[in-house]
C-alpha positions, 0 to 999 in steps of 0.5 A: 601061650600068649602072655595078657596085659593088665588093662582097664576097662575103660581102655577101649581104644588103647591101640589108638592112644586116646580113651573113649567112654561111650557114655562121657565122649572123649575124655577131655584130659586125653584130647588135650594131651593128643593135641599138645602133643600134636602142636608139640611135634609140629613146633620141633618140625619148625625148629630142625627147618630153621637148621636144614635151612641154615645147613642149605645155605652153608654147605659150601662154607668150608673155609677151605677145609674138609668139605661133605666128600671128603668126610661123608661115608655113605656105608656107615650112614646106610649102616646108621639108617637101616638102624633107625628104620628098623627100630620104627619097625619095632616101635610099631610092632610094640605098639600093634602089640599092646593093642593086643595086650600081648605083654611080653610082645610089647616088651620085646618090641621095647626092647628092640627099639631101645637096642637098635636107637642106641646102636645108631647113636653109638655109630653117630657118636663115633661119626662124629669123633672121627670128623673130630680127630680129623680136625673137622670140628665145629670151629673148622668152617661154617659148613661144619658148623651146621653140620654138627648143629642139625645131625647132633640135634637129631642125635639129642632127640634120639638120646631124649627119646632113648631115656623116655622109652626106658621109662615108659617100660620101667613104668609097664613093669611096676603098674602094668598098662590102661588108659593113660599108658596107652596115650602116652605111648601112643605119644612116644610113637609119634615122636620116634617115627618123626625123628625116623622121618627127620632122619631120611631128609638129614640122610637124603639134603645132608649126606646123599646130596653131599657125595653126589658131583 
C-alpha cells in the first residue's frame, strides 16, 4: 500500500516547485525564490566558466612533471560518472515522487541520491590522494593548479549539496511536506542536475580530452 504525504491544500503544483492560488496568482514569495534561484545557479555556471576557461588554457603547463595521461584513469572517472548520473536519476524519481505524495517513495529516492553523491565524492577523494601521493600536488605545475582548482570546486558543491539534501530530509521527517517544501526541493533539484551537467563538461574538456593523442 502506497504511503501519502502530508500536503497542504494550497500545495496545487508541488511537483513543480512553486505554488499557486487560483484566487491570489502566483505567490510573489515563491516567484522570488524560483527567480533568485534561477540567477543563483546562472551566476555559479559563470564562475565554474571562468575555471574551465583557465584549466583550457593551461593544460599543457606541466612544468615538466606529470601531465593529464600520465594521471588520468578513464575507468575510475567512468566509475565516478555513472555514479552522479545516476543519482540525478534518484533525485528525479524523488521529485516525481513527491508530486505524488508517495512518502516512503520520496524517502528512498533521497536516500539513493544522498547514497550514490557520497560514493562519487568518496572516489573523487581518493582520486585525488593518489595524484598527491604521487606528488602531483597543486604547487607541482600550473596545469595541476587548474585542475585541482575546477574538479575540487565541483567536489565542494556536491558535499554543499550533500548536506542541504540531509537536511531537507531531516526537515520532511519532523513537518512532513506542503508548499514551501515542494519550492525548496524543486531548488535543490536544479541544482543537483546542474552539477550533474558540470559534471559531463569536467568529464568530457578535462579527463576524455586529456587521455586522447
Amino acid at each position: 500500500m502506497t504511503a501519502t504525504v502530508p500536503l497542504d491544500d494550497s500545495d496545487q503544483i508541488a511537483g513543480t516547485g512553486f505554488e499557486v492560488h487560483s484566487d491570489e496568482g502566483a505567490a510573489p514569495r515563491e516567484e522570488v525564490v524560483g527567480f533568485g534561484f534561477w540567477v543563483f545557479l546562472l551566476s555559479d555556471i559563470v564562475i565554474f566558466a571562468s575555471f574551465f576557461a583557465a584549466y583550457a588554457v593551461l593544460r599543457n603547463s606541466t612544468a615538466g612533471g606529470a601531465d593529464s595521461r600520465a594521471l588520468f584513469s578513464l575507468g575510475n572517472v567512468a566509475l565516478e560518472t555513472l555514479c552522479l548520473l545516476l543519482s540525478s536519476y534518484a533525485c528525479a524519481l524523488a521529485h516525481v515522487a513527491l508530486a505524488r505524495r508517495a512518502a516512503a517513495a520520496f524517502l528512498i529516492g533521497l536516500a539513493a541520491t544522498f547514497a550514490l553523491g557520497a560514493l562519487f565524492l568518496t572516489l573523487e577523494i581518493r582520486e585525488f590522494a593518489d595524484f598527491l601521493a604521487r606528488g602531483a600536488t597543486p604547487q607541482s605545475s600550473a596545469f595541476l593548479s587548474a585542475f585541482f582548482a575546477l574538479v575540487g570546486l565541483h567536489g565542494a558543491h556536491i558535499s554543499a549539496g550533500l548536506i542541504w539534501l540531509a537536511g531537507l530530509a531531516a526537515l520532511f521527517v519532523l513537518q512532513g511536506s506542503g508548499a514551501r517544501y515542494g519550492s525548496r526541493f524543486f531548488c535543490f533539484a536544479l541544482y543537483w542536475h546542474a552539477l550533474d551537467l558540470v559534471w559531463i563538461g569536467i568529464f568530457t574538456v578535462v579527463y576524455l580530452m586529456g587521455v586522447l593523442p
